[in-house]
C-alpha positions in Angstrom: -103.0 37.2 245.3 -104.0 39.8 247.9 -103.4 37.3 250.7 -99.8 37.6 251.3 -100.2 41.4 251.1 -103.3 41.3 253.5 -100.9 39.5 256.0 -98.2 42.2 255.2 -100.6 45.2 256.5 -101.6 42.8 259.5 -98.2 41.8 260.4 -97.2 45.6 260.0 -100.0 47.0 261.8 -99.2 44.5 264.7 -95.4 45.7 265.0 -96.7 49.7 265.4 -99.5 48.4 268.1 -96.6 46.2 269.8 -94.2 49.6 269.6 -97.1 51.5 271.3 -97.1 48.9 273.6 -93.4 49.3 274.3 -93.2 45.1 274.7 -92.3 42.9 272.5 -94.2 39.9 273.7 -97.4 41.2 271.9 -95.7 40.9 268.7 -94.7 36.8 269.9 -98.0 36.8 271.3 -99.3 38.2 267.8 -97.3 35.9 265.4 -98.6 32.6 264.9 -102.3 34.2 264.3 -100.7 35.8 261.3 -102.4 34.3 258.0 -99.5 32.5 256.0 -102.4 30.6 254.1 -105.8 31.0 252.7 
């Protein structure tokens, strides 16, 4: 139940790091780590 929502937050947290970042490669860089499944 928590684990799509846990993803959310990562996914989320990702995007504002990557916009720090100013480069949009961290978020490709960033995306298949992001845990669909538990």
């Amino acid at each position: 139940m928590g684990c799509s929502s846990n993803a959310l937050n990562i996914w989320l947290l990702r995007i504002e790091i990557s916009k720090r970042e100013g480069s949009l490669v961290c978020i490709l860089y960033f995306f298949p780590s992001i845990p669909y499944q538990c």
